[in-house]
KOLGU-4560 file (N, C-alpha, C; in nm, 3 decimals, padded with zeros to 5 digits):
<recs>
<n_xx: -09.183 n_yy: -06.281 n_zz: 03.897 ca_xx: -09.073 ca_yy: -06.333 ca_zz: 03.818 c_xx: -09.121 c_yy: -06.368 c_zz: 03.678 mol: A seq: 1 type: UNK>
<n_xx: -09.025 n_yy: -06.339 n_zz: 03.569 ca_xx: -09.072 ca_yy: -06.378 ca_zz: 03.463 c_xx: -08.950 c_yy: -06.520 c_zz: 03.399 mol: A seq: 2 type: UNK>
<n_xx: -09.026 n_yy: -06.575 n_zz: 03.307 ca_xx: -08.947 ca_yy: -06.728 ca_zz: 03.274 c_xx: -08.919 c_yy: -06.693 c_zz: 03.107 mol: A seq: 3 type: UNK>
<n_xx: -08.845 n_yy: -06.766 n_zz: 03.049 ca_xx: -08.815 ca_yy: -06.708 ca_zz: 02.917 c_xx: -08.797 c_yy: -06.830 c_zz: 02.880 mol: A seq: 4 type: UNK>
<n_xx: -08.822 n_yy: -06.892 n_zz: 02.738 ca_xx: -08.801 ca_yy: -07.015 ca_zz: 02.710 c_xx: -08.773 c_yy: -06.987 c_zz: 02.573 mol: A seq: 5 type: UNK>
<n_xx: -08.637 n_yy: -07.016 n_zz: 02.487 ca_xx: -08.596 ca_yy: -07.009 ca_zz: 02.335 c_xx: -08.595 c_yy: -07.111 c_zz: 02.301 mol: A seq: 6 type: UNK>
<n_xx: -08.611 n_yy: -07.111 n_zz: 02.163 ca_xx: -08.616 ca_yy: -07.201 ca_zz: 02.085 c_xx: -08.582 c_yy: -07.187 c_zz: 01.997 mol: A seq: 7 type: UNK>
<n_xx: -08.540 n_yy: -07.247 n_zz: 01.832 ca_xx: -08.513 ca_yy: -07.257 ca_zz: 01.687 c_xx: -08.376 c_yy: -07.222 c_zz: 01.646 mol: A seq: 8 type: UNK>
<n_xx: -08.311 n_yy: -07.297 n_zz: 01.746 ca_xx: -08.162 ca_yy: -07.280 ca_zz: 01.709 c_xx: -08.113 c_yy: -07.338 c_zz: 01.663 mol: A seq: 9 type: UNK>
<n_xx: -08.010 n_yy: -07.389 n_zz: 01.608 ca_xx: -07.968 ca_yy: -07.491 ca_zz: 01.504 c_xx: -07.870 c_yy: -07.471 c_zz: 01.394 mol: A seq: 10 type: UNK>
<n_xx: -07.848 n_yy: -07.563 n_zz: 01.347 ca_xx: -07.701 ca_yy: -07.549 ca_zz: 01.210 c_xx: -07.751 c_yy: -07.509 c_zz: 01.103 mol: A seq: 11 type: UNK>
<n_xx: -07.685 n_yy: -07.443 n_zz: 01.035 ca_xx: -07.750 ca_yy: -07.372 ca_zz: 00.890 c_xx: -07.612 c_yy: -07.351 c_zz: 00.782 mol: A seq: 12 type: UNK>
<n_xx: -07.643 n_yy: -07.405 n_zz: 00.689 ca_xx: -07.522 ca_yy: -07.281 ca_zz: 00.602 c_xx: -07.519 c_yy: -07.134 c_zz: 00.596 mol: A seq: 13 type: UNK>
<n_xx: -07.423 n_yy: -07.078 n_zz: 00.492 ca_xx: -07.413 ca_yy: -06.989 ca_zz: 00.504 c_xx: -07.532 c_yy: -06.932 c_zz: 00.400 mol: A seq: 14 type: UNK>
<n_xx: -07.597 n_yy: -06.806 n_zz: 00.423 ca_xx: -07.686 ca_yy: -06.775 ca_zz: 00.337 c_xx: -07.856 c_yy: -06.804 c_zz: 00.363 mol: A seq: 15 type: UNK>
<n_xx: -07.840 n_yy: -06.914 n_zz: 00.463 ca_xx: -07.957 ca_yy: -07.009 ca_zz: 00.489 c_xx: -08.012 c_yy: -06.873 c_zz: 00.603 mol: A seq: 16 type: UNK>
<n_xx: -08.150 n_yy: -06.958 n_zz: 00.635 ca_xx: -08.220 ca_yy: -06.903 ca_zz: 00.714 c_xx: -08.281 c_yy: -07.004 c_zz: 00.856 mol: A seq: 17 type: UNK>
<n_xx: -08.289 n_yy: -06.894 n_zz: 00.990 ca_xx: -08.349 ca_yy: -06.975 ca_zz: 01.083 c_xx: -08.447 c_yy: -06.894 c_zz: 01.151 mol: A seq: 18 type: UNK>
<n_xx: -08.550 n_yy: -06.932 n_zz: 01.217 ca_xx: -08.653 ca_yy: -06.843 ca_zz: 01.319 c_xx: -08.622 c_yy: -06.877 c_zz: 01.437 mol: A seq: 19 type: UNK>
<n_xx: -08.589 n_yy: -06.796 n_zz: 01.551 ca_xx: -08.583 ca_yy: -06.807 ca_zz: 01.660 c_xx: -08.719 c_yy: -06.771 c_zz: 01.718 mol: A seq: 20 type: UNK>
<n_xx: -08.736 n_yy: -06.821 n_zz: 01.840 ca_xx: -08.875 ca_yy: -06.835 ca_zz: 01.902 c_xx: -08.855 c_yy: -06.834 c_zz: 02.073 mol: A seq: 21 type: UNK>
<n_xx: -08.886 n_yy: -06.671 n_zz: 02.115 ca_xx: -08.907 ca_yy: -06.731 ca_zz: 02.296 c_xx: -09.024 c_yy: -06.657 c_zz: 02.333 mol: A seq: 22 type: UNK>
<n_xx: -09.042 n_yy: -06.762 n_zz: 02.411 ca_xx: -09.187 ca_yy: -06.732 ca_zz: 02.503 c_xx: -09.165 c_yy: -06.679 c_zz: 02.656 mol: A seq: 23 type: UNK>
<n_xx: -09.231 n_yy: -06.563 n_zz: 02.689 ca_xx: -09.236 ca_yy: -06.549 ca_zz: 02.822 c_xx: -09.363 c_yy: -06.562 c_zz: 02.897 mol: A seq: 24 type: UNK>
<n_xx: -09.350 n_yy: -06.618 n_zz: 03.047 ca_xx: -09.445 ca_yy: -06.616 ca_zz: 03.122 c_xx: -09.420 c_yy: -06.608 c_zz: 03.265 mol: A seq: 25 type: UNK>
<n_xx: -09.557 n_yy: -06.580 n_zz: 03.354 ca_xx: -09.520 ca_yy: -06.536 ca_zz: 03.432 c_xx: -09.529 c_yy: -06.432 c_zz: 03.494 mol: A seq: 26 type: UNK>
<n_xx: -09.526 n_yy: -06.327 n_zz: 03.569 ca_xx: -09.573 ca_yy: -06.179 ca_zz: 03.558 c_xx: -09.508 c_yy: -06.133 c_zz: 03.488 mol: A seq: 27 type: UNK>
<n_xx: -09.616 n_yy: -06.085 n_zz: 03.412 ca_xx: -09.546 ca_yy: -06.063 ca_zz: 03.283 c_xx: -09.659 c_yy: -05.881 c_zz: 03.238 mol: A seq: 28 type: UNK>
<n_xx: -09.581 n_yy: -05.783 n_zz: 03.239 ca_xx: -09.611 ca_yy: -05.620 ca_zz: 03.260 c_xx: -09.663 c_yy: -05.588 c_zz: 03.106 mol: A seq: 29 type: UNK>
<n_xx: -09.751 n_yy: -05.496 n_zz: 03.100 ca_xx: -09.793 ca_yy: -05.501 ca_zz: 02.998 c_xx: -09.721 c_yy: -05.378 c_zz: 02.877 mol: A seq: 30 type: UNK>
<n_xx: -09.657 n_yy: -05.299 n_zz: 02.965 ca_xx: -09.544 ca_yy: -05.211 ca_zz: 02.895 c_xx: -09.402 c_yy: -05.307 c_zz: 02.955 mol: A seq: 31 type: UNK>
<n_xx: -09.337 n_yy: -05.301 n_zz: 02.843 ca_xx: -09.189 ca_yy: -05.387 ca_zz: 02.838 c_xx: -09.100 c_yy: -05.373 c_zz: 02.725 mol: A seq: 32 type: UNK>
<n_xx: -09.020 n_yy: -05.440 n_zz: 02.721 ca_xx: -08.925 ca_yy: -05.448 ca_zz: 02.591 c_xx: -08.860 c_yy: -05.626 c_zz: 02.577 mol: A seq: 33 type: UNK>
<n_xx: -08.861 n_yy: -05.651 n_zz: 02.433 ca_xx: -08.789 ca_yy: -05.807 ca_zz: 02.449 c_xx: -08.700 c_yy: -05.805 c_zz: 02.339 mol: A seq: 34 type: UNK>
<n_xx: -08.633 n_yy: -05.877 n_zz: 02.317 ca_xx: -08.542 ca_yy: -05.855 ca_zz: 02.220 c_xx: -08.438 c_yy: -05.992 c_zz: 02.219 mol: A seq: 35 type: UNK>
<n_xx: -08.367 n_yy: -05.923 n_zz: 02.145 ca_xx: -08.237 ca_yy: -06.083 ca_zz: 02.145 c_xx: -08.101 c_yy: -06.030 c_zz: 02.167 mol: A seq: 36 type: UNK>
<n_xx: -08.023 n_yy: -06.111 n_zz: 02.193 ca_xx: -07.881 ca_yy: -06.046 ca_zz: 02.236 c_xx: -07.778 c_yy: -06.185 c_zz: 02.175 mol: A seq: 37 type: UNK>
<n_xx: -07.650 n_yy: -06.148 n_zz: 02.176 ca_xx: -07.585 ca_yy: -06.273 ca_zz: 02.123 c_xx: -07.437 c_yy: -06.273 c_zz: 02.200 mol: A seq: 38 type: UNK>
<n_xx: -07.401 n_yy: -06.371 n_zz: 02.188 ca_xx: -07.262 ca_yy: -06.381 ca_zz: 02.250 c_xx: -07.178 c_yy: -06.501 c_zz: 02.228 mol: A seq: 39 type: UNK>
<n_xx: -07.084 n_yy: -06.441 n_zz: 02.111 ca_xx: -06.987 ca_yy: -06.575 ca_zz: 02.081 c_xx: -06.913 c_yy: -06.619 c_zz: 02.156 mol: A seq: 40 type: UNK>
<n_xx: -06.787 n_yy: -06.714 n_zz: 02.132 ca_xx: -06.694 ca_yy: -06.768 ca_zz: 02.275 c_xx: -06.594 c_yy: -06.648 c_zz: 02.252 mol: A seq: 41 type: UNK>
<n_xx: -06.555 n_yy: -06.558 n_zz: 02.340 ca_xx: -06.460 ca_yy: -06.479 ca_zz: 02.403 c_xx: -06.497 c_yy: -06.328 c_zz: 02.341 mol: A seq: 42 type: UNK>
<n_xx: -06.615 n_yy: -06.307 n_zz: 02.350 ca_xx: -06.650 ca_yy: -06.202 ca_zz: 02.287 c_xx: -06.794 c_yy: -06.110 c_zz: 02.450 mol: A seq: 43 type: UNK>
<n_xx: -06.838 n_yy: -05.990 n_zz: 02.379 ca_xx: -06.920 ca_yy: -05.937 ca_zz: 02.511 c_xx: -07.027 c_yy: -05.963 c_zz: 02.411 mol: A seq: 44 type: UNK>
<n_xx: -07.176 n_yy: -05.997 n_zz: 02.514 ca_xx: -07.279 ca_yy: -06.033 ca_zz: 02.455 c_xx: -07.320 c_yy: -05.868 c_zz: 02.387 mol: A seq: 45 type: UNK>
<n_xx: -07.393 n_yy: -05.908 n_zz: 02.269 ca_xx: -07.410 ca_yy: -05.765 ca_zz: 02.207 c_xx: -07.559 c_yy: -05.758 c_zz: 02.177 mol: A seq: 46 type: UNK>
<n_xx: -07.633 n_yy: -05.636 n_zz: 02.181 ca_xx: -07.800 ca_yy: -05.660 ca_zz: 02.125 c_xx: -07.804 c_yy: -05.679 c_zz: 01.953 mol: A seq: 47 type: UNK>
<n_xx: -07.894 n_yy: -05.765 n_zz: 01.948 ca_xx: -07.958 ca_yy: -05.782 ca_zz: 01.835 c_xx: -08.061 c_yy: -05.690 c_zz: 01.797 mol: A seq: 48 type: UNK>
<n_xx: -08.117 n_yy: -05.749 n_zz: 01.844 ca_xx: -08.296 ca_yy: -05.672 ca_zz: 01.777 c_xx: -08.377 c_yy: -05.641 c_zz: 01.938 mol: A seq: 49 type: UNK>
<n_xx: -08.410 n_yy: -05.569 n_zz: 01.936 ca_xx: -08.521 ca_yy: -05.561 ca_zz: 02.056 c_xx: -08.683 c_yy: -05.457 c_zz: 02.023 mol: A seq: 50 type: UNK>
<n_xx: -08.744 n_yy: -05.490 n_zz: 02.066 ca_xx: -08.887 ca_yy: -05.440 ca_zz: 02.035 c_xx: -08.969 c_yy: -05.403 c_zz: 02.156 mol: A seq: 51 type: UNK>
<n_xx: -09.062 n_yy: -05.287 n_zz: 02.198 ca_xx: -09.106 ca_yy: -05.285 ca_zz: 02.287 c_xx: -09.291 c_yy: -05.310 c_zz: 02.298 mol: A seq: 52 type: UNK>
<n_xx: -09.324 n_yy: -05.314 n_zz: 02.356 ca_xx: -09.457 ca_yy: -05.376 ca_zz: 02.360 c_xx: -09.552 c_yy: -05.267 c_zz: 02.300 mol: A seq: 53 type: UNK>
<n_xx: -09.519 n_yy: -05.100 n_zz: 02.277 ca_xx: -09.572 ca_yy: -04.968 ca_zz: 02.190 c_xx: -09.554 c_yy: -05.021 c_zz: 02.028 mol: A seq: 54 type: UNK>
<n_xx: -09.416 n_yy: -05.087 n_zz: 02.010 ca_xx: -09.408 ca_yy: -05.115 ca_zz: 01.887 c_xx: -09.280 c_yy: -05.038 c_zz: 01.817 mol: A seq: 55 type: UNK>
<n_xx: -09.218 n_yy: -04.976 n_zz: 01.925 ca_xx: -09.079 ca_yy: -04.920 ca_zz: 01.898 c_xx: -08.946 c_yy: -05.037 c_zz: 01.902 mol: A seq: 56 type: UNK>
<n_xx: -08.876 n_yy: -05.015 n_zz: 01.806 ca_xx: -08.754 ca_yy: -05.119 ca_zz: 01.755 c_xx: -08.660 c_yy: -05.068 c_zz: 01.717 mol: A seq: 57 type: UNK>
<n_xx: -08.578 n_yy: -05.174 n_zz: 01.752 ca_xx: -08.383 ca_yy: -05.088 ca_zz: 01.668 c_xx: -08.373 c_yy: -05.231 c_zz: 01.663 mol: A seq: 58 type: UNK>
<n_xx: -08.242 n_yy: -05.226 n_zz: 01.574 ca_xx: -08.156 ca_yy: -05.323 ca_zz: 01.494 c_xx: -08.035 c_yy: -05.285 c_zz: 01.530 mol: A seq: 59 type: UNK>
<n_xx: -07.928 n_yy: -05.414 n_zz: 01.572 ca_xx: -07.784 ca_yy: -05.366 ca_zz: 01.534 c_xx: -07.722 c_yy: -05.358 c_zz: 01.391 mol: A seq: 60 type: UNK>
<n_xx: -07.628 n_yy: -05.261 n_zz: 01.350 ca_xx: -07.622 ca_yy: -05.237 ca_zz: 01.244 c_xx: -07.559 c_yy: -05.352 c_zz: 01.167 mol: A seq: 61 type: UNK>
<n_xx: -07.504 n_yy: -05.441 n_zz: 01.204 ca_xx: -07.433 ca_yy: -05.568 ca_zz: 01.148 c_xx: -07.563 c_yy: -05.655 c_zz: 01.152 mol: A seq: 62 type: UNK>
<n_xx: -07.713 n_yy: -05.648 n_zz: 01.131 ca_xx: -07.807 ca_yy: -05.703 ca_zz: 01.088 c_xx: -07.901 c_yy: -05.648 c_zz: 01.043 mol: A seq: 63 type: UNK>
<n_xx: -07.907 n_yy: -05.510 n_zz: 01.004 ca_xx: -08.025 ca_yy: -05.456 ca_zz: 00.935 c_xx: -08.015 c_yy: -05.492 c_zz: 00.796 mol: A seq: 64 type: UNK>
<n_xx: -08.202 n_yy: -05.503 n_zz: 00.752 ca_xx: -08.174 ca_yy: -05.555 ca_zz: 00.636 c_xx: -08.190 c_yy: -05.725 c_zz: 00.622 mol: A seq: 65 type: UNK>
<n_xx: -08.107 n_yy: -05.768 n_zz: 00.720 ca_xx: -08.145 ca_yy: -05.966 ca_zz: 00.738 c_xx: -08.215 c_yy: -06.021 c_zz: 00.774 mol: A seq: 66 type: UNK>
<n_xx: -08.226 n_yy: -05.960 n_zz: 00.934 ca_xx: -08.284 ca_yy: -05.969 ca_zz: 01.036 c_xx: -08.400 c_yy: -05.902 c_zz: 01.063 mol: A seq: 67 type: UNK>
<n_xx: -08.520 n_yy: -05.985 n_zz: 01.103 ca_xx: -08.646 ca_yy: -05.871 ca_zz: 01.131 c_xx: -08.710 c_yy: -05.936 c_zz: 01.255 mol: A seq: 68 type: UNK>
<n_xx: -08.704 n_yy: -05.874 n_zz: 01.350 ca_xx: -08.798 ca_yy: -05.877 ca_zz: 01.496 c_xx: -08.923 c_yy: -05.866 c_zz: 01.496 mol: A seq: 69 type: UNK>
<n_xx: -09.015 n_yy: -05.935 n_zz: 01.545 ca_xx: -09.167 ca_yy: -05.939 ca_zz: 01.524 c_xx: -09.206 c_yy: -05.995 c_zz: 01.687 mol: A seq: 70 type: UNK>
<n_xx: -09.360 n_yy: -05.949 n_zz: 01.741 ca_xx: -09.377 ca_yy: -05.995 ca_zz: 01.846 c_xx: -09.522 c_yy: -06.005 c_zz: 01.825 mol: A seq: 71 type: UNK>
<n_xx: -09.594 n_yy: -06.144 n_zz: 01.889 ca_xx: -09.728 ca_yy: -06.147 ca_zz: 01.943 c_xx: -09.746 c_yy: -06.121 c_zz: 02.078 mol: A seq: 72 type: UNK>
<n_xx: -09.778 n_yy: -06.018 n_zz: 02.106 ca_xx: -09.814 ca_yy: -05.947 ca_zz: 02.266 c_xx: -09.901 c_yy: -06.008 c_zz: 02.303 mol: A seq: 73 type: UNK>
<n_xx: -10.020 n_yy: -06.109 n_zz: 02.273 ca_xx: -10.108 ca_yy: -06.176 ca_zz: 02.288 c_xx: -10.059 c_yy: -06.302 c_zz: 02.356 mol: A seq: 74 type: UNK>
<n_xx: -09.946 n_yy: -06.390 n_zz: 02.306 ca_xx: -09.887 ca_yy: -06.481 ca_zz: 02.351 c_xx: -09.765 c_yy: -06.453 c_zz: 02.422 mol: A seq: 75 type: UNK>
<n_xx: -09.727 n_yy: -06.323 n_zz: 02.466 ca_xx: -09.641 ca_yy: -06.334 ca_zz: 02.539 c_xx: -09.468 c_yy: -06.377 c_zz: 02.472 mol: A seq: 76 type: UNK>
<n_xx: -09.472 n_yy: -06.399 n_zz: 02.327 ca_xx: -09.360 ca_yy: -06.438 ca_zz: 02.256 c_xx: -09.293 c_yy: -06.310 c_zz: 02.157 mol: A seq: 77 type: UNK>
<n_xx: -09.145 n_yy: -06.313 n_zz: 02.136 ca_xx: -09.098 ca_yy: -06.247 ca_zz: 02.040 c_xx: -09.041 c_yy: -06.325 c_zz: 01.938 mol: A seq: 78 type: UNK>
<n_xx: -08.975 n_yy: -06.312 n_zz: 01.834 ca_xx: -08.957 ca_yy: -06.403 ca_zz: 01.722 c_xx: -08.827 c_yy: -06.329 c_zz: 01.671 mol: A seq: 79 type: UNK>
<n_xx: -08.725 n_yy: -06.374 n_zz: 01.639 ca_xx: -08.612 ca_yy: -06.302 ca_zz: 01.533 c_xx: -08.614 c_yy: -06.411 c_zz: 01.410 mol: A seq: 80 type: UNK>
<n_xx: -08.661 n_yy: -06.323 n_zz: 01.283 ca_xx: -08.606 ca_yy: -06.427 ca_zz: 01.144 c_xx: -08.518 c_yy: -06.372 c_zz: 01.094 mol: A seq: 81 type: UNK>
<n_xx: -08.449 n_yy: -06.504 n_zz: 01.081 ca_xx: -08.268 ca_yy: -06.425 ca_zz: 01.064 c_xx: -08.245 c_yy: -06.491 c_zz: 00.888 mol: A seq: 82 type: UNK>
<n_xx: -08.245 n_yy: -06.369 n_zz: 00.822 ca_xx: -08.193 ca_yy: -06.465 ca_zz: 00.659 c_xx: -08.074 c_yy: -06.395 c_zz: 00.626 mol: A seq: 83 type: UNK>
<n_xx: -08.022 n_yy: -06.511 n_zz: 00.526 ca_xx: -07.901 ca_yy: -06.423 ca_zz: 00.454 c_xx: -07.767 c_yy: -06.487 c_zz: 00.576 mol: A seq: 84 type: UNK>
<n_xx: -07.739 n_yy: -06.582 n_zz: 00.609 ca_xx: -07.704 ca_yy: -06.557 ca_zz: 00.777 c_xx: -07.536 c_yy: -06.576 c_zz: 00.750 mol: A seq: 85 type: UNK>
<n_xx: -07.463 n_yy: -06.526 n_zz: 00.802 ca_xx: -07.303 ca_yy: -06.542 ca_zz: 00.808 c_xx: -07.228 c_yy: -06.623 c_zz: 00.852 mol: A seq: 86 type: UNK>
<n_xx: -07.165 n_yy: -06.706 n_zz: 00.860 ca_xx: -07.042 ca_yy: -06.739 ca_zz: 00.987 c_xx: -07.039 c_yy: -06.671 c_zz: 01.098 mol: A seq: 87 type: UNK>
<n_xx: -07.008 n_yy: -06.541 n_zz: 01.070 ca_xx: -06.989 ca_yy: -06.469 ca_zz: 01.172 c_xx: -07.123 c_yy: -06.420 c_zz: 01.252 mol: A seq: 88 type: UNK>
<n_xx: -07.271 n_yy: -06.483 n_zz: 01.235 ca_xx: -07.327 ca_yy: -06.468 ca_zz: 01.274 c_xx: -07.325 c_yy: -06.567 c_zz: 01.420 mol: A seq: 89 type: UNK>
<n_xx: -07.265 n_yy: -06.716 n_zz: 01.404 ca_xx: -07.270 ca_yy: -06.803 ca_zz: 01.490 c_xx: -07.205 c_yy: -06.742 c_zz: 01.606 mol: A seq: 90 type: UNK>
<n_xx: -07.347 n_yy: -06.793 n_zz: 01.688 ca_xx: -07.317 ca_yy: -06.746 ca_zz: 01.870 c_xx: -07.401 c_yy: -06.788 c_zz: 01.919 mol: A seq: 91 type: UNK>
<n_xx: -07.425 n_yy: -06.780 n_zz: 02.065 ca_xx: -07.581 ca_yy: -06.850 ca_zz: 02.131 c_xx: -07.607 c_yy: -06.704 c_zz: 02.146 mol: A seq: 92 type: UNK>
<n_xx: -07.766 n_yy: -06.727 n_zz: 02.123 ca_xx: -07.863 ca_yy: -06.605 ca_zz: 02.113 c_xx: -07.970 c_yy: -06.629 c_zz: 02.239 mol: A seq: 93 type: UNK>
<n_xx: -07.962 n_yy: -06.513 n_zz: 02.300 ca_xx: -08.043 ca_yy: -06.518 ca_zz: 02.435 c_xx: -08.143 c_yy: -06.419 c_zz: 02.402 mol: A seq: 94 type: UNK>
<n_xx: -08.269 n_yy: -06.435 n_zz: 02.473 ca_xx: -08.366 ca_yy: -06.381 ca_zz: 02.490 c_xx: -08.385 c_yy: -06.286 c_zz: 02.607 mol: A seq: 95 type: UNK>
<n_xx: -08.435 n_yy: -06.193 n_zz: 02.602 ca_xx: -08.415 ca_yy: -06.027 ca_zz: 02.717 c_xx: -08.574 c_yy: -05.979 c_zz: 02.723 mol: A seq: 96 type: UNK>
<n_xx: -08.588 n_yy: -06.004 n_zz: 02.851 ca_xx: -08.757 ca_yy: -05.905 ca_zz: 02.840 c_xx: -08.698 c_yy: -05.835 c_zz: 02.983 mol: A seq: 97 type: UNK>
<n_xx: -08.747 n_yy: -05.690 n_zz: 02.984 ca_xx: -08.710 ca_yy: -05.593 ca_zz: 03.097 c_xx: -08.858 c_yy: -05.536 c_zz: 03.096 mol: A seq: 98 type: UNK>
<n_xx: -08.932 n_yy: -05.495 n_zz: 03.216 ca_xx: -09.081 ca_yy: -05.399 ca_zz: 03.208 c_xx: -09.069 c_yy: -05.320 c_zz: 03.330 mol: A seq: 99 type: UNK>
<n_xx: -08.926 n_yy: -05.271 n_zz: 03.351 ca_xx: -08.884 ca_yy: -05.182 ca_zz: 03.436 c_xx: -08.979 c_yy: -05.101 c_zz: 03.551 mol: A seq: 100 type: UNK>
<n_xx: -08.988 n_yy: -05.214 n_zz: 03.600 ca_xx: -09.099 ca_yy: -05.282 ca_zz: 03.700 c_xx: -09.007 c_yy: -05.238 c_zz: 03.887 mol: A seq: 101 type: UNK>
<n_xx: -08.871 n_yy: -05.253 n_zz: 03.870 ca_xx: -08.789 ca_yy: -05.214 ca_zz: 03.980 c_xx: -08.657 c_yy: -05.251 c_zz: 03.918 mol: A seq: 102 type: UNK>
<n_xx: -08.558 n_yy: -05.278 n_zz: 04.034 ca_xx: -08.467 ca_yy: -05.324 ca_zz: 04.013 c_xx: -08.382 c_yy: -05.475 c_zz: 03.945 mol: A seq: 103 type: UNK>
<n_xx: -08.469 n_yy: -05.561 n_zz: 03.978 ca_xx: -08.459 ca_yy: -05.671 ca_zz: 03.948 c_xx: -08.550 c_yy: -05.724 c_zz: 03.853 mol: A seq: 104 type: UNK>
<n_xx: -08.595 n_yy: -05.626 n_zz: 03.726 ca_xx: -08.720 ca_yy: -05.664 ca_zz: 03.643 c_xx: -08.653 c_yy: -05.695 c_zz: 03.496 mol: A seq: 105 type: UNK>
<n_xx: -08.492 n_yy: -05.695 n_zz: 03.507 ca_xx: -08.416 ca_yy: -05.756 ca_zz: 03.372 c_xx: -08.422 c_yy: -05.942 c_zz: 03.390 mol: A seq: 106 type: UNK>
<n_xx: -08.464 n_yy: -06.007 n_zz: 03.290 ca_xx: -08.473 ca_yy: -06.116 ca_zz: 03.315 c_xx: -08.401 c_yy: -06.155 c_zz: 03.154 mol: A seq: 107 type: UNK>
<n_xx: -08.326 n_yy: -06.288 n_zz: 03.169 ca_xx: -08.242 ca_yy: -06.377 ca_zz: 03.053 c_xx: -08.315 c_yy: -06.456 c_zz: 03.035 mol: A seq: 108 type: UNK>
<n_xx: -08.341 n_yy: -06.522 n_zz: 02.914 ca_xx: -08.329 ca_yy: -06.695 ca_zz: 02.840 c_xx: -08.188 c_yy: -06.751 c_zz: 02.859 mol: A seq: 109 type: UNK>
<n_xx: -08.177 n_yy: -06.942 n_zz: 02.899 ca_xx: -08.073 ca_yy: -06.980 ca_zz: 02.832 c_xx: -07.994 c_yy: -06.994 c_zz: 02.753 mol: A seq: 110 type: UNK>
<n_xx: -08.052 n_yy: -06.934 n_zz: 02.596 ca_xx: -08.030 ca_yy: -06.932 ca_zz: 02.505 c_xx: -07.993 c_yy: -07.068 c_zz: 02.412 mol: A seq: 111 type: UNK>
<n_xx: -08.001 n_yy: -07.016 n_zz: 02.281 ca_xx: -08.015 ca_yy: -07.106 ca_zz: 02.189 c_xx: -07.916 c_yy: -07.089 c_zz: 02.129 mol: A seq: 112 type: UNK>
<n_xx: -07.770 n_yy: -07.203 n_zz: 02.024 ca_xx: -07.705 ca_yy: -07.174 ca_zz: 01.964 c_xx: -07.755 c_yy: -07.213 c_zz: 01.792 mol: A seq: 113 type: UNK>
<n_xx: -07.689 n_yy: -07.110 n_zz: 01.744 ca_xx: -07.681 ca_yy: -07.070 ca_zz: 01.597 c_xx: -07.565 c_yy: -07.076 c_zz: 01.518 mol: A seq: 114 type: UNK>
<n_xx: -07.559 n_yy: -07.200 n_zz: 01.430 ca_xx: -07.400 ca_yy: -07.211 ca_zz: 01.397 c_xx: -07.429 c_yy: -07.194 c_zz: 01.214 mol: A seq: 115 type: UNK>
<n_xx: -07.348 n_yy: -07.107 n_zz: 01.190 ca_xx: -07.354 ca_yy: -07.063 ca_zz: 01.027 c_xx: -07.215 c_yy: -07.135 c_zz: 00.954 mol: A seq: 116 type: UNK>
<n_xx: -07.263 n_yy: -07.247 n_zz: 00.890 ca_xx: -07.115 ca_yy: -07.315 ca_zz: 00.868 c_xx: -07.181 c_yy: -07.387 c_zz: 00.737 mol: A seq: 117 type: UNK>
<n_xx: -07.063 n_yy: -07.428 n_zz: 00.651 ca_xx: -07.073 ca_yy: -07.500 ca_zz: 00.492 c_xx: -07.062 c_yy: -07.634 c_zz: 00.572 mol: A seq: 118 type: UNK>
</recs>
């Protein structure tokens, strides 16, 4: 089982910047993917950024350019720094590590909320 723990969520204006921060542990595979996902109130959670442990990445297109995904494979953590940030960015942002390991090798964070407001 793997554990996911986020962090650096918080109120910001608009324009401002925040770092999100989750750590995984646990059996934890040394080929994987982690990334971030988001999900406002009455909306479907959507991917953010995800990165795989080779060093392959995508962006959703409503954050390229702002947003940049970074990971220490050493610690087991991924990082999203989010600048430039919107209103419409506010949602809780969950953390995703998969190392397609079997069936049951998709694992969530609780996630952290991110509110972009004056």
């Amino acid at each position: 089982q793997v554990q996911l723990v986020e962090s650096g969520g918080g109120l910001v204006q608009p324009g401002g910047s925040l770092r999100l921060s989750c750590a995984a542990s646990g059996s934890i595979f040394s080929i994987n993917t982690m990334g971030w996902y988001r999900q406002a109130p009455g909306k479907q959670r959507e991917l953010v950024a995800a990165r795989t442990s080779g060093g392959s990445g995508n962006y959703a297109d409503f954050v390229k350019g702002r947003f940049t995904i970074s990971r220490d494979i050493a610690k087991n953590t991924v990082y999203l720094q989010m600048n430039s940030l919107k209103p419409e960015d506010t949602a809780v942002y969950y953390c995703n590590y998969n190392d397609y390991s079997g069936p049951k090798s998709n694992y969530w964070g609780k996630g952290t909320l991110v509110t972009v407001s004056s």
